[in-house]
ZATOR-403857 format. One record per residue (C-alpha): residue number from 1; residue in one letter; x, y, z. Coordinates in Angstrom, 1 decimal, padded with zeros to 4 digits, always signed. Example, Ala and Ser with C-alpha at 12.3 -4.5 7.8 and 13.67 -1.06 7.14 Angstrom:
<recs>
<rec num="1" residuo="A" X="+012.3" Y="-004.5" Z="+007.8"/>
<rec num="2" residuo="S" X="+013.7" Y="-001.1" Z="+007.1"/>
</recs>
This chain:
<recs>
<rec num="1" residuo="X" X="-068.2" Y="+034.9" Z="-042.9"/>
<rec num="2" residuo="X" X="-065.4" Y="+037.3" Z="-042.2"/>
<rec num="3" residuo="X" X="-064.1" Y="+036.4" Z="-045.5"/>
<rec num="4" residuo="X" X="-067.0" Y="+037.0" Z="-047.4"/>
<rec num="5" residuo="X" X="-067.3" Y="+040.6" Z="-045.9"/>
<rec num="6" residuo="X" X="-064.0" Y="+041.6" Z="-046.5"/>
<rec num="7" residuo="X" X="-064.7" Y="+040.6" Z="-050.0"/>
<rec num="8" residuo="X" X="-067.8" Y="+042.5" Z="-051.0"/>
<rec num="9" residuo="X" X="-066.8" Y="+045.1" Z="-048.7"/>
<rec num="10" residuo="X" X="-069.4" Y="+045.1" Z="-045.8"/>
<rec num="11" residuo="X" X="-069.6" Y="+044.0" Z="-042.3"/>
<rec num="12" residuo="X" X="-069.6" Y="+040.1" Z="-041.1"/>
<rec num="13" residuo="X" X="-073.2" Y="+041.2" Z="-039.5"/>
<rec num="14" residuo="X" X="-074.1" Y="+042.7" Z="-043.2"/>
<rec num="15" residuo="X" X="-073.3" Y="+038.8" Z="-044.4"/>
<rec num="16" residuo="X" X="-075.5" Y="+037.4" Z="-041.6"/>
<rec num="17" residuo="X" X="-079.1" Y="+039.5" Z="-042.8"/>
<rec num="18" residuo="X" X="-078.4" Y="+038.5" Z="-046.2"/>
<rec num="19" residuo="X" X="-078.0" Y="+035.0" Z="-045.6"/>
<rec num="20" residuo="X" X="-080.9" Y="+034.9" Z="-043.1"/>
<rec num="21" residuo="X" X="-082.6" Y="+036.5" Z="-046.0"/>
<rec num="22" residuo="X" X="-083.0" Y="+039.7" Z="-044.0"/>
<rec num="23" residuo="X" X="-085.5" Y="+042.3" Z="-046.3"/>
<rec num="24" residuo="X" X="-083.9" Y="+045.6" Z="-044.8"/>
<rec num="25" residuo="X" X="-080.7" Y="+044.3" Z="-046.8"/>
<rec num="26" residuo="X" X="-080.5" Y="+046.8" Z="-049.8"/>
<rec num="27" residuo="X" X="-080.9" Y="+044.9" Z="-052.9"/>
<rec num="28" residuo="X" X="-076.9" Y="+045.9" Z="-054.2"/>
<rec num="29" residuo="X" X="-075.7" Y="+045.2" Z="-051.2"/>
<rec num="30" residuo="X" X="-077.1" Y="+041.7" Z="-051.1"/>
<rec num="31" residuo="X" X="-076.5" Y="+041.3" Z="-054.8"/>
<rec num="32" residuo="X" X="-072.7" Y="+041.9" Z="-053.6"/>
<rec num="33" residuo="X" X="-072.6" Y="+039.7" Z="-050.7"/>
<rec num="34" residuo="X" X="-074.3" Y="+037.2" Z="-052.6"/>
<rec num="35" residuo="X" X="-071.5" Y="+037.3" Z="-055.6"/>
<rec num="36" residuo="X" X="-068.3" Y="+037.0" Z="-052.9"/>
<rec num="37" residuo="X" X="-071.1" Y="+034.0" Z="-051.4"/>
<rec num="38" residuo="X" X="-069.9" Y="+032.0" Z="-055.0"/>
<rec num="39" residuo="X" X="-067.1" Y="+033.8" Z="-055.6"/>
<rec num="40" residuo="X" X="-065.7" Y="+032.0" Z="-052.7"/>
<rec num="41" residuo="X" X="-067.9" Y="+028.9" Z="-052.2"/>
<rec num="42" residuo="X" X="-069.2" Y="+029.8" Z="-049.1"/>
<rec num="43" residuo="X" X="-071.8" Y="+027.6" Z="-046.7"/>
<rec num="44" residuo="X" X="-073.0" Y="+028.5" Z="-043.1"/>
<rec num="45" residuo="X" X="-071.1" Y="+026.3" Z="-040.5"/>
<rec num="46" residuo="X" X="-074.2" Y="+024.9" Z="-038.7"/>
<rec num="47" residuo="X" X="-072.3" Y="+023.7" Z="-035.7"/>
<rec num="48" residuo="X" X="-071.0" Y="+027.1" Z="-034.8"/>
<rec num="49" residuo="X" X="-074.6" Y="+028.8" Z="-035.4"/>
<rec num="50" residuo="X" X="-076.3" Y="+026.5" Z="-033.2"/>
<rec num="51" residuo="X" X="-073.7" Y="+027.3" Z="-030.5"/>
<rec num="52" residuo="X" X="-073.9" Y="+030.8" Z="-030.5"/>
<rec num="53" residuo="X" X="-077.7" Y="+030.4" Z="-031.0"/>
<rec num="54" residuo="X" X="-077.5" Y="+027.7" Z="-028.1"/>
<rec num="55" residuo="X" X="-080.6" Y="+025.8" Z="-029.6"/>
<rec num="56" residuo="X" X="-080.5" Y="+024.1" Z="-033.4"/>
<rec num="57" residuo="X" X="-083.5" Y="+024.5" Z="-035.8"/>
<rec num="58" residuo="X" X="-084.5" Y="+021.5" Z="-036.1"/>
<rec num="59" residuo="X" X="-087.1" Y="+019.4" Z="-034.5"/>
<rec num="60" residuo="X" X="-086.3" Y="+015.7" Z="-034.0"/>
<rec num="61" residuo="X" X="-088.7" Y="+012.8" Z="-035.0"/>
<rec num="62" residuo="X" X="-088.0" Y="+009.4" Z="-033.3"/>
<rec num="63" residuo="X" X="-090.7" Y="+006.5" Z="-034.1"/>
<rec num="64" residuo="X" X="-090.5" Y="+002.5" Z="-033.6"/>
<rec num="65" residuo="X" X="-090.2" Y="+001.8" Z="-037.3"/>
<rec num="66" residuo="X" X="-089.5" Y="+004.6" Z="-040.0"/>
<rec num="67" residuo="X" X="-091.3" Y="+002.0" Z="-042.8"/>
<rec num="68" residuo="X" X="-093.8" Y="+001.3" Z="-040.9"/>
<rec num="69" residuo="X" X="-097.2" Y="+002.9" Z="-042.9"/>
<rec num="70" residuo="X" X="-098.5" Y="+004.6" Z="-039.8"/>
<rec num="71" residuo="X" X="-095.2" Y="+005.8" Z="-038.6"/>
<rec num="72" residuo="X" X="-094.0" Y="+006.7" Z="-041.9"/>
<rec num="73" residuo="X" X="-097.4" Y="+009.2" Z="-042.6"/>
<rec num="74" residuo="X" X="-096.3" Y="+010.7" Z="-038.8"/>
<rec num="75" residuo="X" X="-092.9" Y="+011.9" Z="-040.1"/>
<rec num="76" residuo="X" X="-094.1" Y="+013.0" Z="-043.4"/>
<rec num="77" residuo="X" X="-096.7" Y="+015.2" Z="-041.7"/>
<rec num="78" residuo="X" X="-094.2" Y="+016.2" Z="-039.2"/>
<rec num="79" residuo="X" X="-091.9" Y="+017.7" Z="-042.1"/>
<rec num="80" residuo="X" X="-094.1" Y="+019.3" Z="-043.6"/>
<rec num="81" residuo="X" X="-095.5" Y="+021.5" Z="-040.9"/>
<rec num="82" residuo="X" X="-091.7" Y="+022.1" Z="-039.7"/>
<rec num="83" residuo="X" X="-090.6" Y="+022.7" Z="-043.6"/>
<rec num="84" residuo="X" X="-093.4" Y="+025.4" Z="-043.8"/>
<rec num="85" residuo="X" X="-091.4" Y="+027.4" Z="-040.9"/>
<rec num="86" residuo="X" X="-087.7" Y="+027.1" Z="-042.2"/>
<rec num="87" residuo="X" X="-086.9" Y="+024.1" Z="-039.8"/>
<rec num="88" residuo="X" X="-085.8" Y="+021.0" Z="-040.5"/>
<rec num="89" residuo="X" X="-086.6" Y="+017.5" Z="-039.2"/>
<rec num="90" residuo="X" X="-084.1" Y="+014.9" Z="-037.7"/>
<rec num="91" residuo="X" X="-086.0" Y="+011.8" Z="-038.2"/>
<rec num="92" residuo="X" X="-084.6" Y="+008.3" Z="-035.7"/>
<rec num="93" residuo="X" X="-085.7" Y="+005.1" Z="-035.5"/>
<rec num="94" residuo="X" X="-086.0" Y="+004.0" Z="-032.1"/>
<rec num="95" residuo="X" X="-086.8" Y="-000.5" Z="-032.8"/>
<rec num="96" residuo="X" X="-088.6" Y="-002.4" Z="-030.7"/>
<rec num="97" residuo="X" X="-087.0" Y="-003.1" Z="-027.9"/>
<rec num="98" residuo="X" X="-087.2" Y="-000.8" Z="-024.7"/>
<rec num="99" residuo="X" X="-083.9" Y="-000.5" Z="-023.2"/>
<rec num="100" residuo="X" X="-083.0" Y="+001.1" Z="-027.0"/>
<rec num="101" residuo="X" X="-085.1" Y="+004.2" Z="-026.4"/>
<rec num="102" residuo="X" X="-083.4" Y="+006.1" Z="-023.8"/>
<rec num="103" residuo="X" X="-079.8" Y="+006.4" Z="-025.4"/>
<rec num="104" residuo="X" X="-081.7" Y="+007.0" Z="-028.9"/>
<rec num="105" residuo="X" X="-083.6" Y="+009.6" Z="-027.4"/>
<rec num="106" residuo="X" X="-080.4" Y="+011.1" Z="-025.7"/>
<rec num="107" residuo="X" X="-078.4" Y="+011.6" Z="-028.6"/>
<rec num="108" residuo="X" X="-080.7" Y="+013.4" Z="-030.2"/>
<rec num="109" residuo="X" X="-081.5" Y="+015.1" Z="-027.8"/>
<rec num="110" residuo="X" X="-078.0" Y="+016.1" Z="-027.3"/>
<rec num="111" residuo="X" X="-078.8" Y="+018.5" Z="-030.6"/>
<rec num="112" residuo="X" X="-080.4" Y="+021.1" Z="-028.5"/>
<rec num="113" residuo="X" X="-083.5" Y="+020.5" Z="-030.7"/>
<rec num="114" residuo="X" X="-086.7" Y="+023.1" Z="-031.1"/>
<rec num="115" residuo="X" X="-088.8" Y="+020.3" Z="-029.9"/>
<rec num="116" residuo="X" X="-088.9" Y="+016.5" Z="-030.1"/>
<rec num="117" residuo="X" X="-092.1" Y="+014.2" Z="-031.5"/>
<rec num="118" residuo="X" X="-091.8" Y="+011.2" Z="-029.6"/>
<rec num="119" residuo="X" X="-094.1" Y="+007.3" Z="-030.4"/>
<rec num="120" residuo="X" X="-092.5" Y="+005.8" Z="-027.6"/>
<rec num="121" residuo="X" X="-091.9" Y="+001.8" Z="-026.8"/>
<rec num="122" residuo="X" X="-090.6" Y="+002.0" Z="-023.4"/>
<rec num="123" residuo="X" X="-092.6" Y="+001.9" Z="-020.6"/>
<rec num="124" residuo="X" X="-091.1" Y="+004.6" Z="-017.7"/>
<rec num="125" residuo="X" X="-090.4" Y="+008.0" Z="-019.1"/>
<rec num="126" residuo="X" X="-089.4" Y="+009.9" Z="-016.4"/>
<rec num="127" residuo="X" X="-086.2" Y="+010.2" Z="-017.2"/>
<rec num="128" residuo="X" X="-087.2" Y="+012.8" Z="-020.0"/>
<rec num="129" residuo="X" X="-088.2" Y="+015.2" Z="-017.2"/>
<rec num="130" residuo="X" X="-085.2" Y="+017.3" Z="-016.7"/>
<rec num="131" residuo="X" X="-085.3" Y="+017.3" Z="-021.0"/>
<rec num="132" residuo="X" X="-088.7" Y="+019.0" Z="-021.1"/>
<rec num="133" residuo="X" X="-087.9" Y="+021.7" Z="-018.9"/>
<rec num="134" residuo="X" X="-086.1" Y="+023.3" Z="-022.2"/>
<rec num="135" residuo="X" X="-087.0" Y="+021.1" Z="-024.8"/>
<rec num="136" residuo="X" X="-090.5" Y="+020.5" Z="-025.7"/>
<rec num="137" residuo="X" X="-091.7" Y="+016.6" Z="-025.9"/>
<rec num="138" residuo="X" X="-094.9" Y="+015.8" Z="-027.8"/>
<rec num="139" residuo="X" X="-096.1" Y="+011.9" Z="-027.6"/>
<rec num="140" residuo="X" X="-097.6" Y="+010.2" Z="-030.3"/>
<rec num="141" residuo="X" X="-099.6" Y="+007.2" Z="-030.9"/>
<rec num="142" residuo="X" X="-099.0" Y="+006.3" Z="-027.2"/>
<rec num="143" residuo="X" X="-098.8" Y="+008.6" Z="-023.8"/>
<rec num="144" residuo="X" X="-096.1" Y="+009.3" Z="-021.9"/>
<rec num="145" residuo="X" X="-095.9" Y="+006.9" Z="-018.4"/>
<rec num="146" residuo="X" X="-094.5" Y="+009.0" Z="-015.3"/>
<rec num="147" residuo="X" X="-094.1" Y="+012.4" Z="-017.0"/>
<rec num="148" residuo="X" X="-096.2" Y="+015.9" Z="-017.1"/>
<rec num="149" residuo="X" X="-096.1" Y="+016.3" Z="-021.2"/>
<rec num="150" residuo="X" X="-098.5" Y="+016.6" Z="-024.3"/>
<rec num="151" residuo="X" X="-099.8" Y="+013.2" Z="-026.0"/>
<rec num="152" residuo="X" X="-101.7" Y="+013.1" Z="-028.9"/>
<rec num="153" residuo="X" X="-103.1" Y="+009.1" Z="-029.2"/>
<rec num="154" residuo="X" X="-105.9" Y="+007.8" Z="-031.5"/>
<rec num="155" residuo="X" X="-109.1" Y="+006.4" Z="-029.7"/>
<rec num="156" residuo="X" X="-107.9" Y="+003.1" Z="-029.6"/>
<rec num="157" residuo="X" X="-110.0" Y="+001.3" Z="-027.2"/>
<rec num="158" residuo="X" X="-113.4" Y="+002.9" Z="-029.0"/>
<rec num="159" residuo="X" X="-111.5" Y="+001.6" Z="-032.8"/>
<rec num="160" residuo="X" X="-111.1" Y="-002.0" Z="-031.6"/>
<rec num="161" residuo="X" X="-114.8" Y="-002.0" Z="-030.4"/>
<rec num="162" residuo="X" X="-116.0" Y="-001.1" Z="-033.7"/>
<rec num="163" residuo="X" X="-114.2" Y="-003.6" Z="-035.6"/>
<rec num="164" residuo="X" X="-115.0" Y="-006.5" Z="-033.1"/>
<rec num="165" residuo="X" X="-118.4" Y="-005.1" Z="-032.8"/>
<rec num="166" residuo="X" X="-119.0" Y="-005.3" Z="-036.5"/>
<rec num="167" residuo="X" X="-117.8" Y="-008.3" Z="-037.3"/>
<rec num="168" residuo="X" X="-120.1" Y="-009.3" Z="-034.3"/>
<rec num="169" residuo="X" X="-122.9" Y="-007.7" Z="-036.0"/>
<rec num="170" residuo="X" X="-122.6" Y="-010.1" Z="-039.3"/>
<rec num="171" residuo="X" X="-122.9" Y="-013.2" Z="-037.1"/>
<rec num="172" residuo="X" X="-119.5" Y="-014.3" Z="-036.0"/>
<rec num="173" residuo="X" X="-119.0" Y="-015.6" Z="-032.2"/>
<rec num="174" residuo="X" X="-115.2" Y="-017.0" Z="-032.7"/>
<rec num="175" residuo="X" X="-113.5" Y="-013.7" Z="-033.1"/>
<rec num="176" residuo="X" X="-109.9" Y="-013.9" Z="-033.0"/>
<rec num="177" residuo="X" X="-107.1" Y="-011.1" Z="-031.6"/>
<rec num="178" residuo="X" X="-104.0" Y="-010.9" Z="-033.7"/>
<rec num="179" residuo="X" X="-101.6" Y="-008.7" Z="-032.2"/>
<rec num="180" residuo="X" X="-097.6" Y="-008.9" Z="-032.2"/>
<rec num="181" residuo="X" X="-096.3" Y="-007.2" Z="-028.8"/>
<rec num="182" residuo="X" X="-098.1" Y="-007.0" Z="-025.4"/>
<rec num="183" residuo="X" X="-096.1" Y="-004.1" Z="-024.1"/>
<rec num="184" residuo="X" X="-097.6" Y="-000.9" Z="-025.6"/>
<rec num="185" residuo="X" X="-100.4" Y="+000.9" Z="-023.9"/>
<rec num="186" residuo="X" X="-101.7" Y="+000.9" Z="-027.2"/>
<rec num="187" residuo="X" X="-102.3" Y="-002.9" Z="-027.6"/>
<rec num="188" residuo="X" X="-103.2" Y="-003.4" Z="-024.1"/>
<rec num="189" residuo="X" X="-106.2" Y="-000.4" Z="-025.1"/>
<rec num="190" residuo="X" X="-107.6" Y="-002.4" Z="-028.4"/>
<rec num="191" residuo="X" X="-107.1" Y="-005.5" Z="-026.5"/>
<rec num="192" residuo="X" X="-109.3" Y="-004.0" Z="-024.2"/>
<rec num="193" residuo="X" X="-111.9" Y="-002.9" Z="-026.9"/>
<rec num="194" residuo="X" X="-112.1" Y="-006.0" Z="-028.1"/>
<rec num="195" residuo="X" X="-113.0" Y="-007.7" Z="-025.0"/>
<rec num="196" residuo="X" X="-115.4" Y="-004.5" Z="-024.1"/>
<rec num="197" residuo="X" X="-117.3" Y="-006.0" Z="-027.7"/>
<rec num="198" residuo="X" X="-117.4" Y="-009.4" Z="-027.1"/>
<rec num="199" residuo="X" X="-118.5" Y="-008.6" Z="-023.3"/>
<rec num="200" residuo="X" X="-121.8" Y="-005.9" Z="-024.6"/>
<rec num="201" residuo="X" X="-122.7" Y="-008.8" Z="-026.9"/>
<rec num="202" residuo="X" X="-122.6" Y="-011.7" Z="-024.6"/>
<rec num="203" residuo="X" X="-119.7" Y="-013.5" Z="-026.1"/>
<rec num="204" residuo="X" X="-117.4" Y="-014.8" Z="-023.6"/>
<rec num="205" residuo="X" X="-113.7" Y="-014.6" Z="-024.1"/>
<rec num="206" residuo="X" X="-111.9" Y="-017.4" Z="-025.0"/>
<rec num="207" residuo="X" X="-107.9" Y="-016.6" Z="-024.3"/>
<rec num="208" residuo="X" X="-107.4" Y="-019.5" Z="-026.9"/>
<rec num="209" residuo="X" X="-108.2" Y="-016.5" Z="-029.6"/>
<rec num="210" residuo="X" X="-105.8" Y="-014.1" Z="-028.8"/>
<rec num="211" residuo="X" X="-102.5" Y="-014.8" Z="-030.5"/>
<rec num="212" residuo="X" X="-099.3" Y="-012.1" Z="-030.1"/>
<rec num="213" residuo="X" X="-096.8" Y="-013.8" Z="-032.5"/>
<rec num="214" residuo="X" X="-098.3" Y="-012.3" Z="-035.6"/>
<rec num="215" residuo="X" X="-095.9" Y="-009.4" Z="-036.2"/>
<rec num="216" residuo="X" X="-093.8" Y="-011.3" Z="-039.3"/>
<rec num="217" residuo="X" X="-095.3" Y="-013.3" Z="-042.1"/>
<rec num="218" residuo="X" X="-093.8" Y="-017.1" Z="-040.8"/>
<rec num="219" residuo="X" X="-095.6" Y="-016.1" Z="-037.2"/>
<rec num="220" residuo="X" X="-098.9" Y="-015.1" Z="-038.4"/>
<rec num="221" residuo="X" X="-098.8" Y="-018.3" Z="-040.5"/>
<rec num="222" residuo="X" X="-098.2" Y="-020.0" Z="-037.2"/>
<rec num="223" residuo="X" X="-100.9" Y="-018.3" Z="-035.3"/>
<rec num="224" residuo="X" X="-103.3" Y="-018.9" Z="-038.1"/>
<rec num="225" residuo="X" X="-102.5" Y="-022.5" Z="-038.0"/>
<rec num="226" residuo="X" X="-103.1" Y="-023.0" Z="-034.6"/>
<rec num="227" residuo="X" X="-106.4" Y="-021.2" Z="-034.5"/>
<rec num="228" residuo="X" X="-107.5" Y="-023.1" Z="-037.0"/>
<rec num="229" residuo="X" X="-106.5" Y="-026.5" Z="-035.1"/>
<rec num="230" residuo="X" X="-108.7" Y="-025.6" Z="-032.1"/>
<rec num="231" residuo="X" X="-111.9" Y="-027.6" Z="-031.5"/>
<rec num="232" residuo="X" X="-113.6" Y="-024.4" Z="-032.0"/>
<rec num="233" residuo="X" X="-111.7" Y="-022.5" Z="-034.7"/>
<rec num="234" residuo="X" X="-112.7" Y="-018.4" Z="-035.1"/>
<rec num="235" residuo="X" X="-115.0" Y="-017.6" Z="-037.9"/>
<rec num="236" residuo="X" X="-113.5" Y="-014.2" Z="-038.0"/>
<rec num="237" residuo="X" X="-110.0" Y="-011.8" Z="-036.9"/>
<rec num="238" residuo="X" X="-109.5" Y="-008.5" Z="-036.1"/>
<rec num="239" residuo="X" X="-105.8" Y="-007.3" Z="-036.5"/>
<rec num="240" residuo="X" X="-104.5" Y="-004.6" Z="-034.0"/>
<rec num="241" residuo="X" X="-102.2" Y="-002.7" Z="-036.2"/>
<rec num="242" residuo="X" X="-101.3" Y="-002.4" Z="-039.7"/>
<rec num="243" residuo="X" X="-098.0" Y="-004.0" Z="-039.9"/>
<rec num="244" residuo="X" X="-099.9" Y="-007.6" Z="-039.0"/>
<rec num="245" residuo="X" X="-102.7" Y="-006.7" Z="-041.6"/>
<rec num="246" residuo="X" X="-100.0" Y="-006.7" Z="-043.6"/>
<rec num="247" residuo="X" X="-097.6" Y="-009.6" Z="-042.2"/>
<rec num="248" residuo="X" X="-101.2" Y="-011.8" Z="-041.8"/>
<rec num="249" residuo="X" X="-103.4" Y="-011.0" Z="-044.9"/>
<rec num="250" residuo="X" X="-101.8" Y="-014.1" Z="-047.2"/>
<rec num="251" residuo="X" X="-103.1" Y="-016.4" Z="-044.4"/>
<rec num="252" residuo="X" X="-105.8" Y="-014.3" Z="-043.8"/>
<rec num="253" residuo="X" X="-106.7" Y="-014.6" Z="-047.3"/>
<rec num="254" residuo="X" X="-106.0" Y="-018.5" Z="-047.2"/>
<rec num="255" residuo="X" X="-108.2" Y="-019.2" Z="-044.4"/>
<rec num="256" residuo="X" X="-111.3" Y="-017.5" Z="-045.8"/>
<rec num="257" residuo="X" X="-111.9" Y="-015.6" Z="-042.5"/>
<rec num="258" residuo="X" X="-113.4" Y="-012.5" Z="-041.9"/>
<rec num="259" residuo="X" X="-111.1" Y="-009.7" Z="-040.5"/>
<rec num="260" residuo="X" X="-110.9" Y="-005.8" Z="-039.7"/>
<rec num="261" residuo="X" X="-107.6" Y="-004.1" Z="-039.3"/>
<rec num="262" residuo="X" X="-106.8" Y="-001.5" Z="-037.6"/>
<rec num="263" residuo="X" X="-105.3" Y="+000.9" Z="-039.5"/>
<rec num="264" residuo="X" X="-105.4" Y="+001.5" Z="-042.8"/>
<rec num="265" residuo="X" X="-101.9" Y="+001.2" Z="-045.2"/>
<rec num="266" residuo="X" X="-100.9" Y="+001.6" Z="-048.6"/>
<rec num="267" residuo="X" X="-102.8" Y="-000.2" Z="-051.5"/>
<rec num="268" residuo="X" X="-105.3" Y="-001.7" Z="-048.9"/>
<rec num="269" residuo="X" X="-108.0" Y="-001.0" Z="-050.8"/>
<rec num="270" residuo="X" X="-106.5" Y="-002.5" Z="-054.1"/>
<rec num="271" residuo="X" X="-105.9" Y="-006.2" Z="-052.7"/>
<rec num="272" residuo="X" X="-108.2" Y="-008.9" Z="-052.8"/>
<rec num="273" residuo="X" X="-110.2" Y="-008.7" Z="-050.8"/>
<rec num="274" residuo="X" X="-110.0" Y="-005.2" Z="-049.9"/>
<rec num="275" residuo="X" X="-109.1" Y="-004.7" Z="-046.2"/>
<rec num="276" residuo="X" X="-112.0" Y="-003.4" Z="-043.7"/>
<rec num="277" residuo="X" X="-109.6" Y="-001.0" Z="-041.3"/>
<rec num="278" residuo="X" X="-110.4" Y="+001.2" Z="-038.6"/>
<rec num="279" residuo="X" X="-108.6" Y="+004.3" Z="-040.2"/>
<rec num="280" residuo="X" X="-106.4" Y="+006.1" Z="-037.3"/>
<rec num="281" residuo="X" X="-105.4" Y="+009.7" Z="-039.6"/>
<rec num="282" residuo="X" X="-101.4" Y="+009.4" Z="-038.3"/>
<rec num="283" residuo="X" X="-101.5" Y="+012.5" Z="-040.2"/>
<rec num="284" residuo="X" X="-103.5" Y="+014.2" Z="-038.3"/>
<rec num="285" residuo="X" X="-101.6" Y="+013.1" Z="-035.0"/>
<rec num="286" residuo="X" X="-098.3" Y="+014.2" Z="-036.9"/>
<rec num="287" residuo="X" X="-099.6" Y="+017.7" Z="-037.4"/>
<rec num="288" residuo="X" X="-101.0" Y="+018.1" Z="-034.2"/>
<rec num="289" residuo="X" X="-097.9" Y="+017.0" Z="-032.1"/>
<rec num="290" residuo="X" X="-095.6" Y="+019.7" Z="-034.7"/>
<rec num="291" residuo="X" X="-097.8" Y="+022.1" Z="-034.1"/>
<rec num="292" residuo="X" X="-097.6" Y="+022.3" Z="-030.4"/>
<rec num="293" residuo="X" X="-094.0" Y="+021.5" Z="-030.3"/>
<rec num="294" residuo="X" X="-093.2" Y="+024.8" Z="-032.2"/>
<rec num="295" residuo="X" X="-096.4" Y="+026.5" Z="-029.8"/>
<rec num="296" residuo="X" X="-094.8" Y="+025.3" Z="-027.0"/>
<rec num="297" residuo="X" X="-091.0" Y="+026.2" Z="-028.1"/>
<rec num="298" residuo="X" X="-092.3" Y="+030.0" Z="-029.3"/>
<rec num="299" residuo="X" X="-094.7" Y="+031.0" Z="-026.4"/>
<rec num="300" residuo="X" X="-093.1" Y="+028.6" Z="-023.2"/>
<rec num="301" residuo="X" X="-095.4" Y="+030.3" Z="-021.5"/>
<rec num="302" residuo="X" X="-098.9" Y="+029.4" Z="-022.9"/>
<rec num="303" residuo="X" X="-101.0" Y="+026.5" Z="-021.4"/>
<rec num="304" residuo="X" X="-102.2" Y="+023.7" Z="-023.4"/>
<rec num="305" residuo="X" X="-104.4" Y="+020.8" Z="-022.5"/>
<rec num="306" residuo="X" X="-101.8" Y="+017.9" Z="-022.0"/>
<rec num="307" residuo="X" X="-104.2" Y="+015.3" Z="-023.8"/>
<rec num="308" residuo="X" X="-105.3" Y="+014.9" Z="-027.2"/>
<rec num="309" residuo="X" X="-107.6" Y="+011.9" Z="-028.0"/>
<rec num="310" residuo="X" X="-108.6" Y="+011.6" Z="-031.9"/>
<rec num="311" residuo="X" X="-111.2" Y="+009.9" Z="-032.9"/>
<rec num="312" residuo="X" X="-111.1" Y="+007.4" Z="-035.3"/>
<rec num="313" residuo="X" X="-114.1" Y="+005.6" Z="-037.6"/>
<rec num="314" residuo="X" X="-114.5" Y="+002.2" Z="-039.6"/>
<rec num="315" residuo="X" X="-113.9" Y="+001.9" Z="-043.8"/>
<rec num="316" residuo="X" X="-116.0" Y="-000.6" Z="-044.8"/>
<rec num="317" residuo="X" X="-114.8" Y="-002.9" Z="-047.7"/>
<rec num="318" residuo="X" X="-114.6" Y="-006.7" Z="-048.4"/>
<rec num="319" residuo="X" X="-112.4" Y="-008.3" Z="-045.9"/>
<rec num="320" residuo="X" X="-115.4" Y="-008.2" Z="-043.3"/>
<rec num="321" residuo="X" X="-117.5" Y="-010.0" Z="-045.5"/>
<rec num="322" residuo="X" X="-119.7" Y="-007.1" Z="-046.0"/>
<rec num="323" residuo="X" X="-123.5" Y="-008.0" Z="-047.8"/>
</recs>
């Protein structure tokens, strides 16, 4: 920067407003600093602004599984309410496995980020508390467990009722629960709509219907298999997120039953059958948890309700058999 002053002639500060696009700058002196910019090939070192700043400008995105549909429409929506300010994203993977997210989440946090949007797979976060204190950490998808910060989680208990509840509704008593990982809050919730359905009809549950190894397509084959083996084999499925829609609907397909997903994904309305989903809006939740992250980061001060439920509502299409 001292460089590029002494070369148009003005002070390192001068450089500074012009690149920060400052509009006090008089337009020939930026057209000047600009030129010796070129002239000389000059970028910003990022590094040494963020240490005399003492905080980046960028916000950090860390989710299970960046390809994931849901996920994926979290970061997007993420970026573009950061791009809008000037700010960049830093976008992580965390995986599936727990012990992963704490020394993911540390690096990045490391950055000395504007805020972090967090869909979390562990299940103790209260490690994160002496991070909030100057960084602000929004949850998506799934709250935090043993720490005071913002969540922002669809209704997931009220989604897997309305599925289960309207595959109920066309006549099915042998509803099947595909799911591929017991841990998250999340699953436990839709696990607990599910049974809330069956219970409000009078259907009692049969643990023989609930199958957690559907999250690839060989394991959903296997679960598929064995349902259909029982004495009793379902008439019907609902699948508790989108990645075993996806990983499950060839077998689904197969097996002629009728099945809801929850959450909607990418050309699921062009397959055949078209795929009845509970449709969860990660867009929304993306927005939302940016927003208050940059809130939270310009006014420290301001309160904000900690808890965000969205509600969510049932596409109807073919997979459900619908008349």
């Amino acid at each position: 920067m001292q460089d590029v002053a002494q070369h148009a002639g003005v002070s390192a500060k001068t450089v500074s407003r012009v690149f920060n696009d400052d509009p006090h700058v008089l337009p020939e002196t930026r057209t000047r600093v600009e030129e010796a910019m070129r002239s000389l090939n000059y970028v910003p070192n990022v590094l040494a602004r963020t240490f005399r700043a003492g905080r980046s400008s960028s916000v950090g995105v860390a989710v299970p599984d960046v390809v994931d549909p849901f996920f994926a429409a979290v970061v997007r929506a993420v970026e573009r309410v950061c791009s809008a300010s000037g700010i960049t994203t830093l976008v992580t993977s965390i995986g599936d496995d727990p012990a992963r997210e704490r020394p993911v989440l540390e690096a990045l946090l490391r950055t000395q980020l504007m805020g972090l949007i967090l869909a979390p797979v562990a299940a103790d976060h209260a490690w994160l508390a002496p991070w909030t204190e100057h960084t602000p950490i929004e949850f998506v998808d799934r709250a935090p467990s043993d720490l005071d910060a913002d969540s922002f989680v669809e209704d997931d208990r009220h989604g897997s009722y309305l599925a289960t509840r309207h595959l109920l509704d066309h006549g099915h008593r042998r509803v099947a629960f595909l799911g591929d990982q017991t841990h998250p809050p999340s699953t436990r919730r839709r696990l607990d709509g599910y049974t809330e359905a069956l219970g409000d009809a009078g259907v009692p549950l049969d643990e023989q219907l609930i199958a957690f190894d559907a999250g690839s397509d060989e394991g959903a084959g296997r679960e598929l298999a064995r349902l259909a083996r029982l004495a009793e084999p379902p008439t019907a499925a609902f699948s508790s997120n989108a990645r075993v829609t996806m990983h499950a609907f060839t077998a689904l397909k197969a097996s002629g039953l009728a099945f809801v997903g929850f959450g909607d994904f990418p050309m699921a309305d062009r397959l055949t059958p078209s795929v009845s989903v509970i449709d969860q809006d990660p867009a929304r939740l993306g927005r939302l948890a940016a927003t208050r992250a940059l809130q939270r980061f310009n006014t420290p001060d301001a309160r904000f309700e900690h808890s965000t439920v969205v509600p969510v509502g049932l596409t109807v299409r073919d997979s459900c058999g619908r008349h």
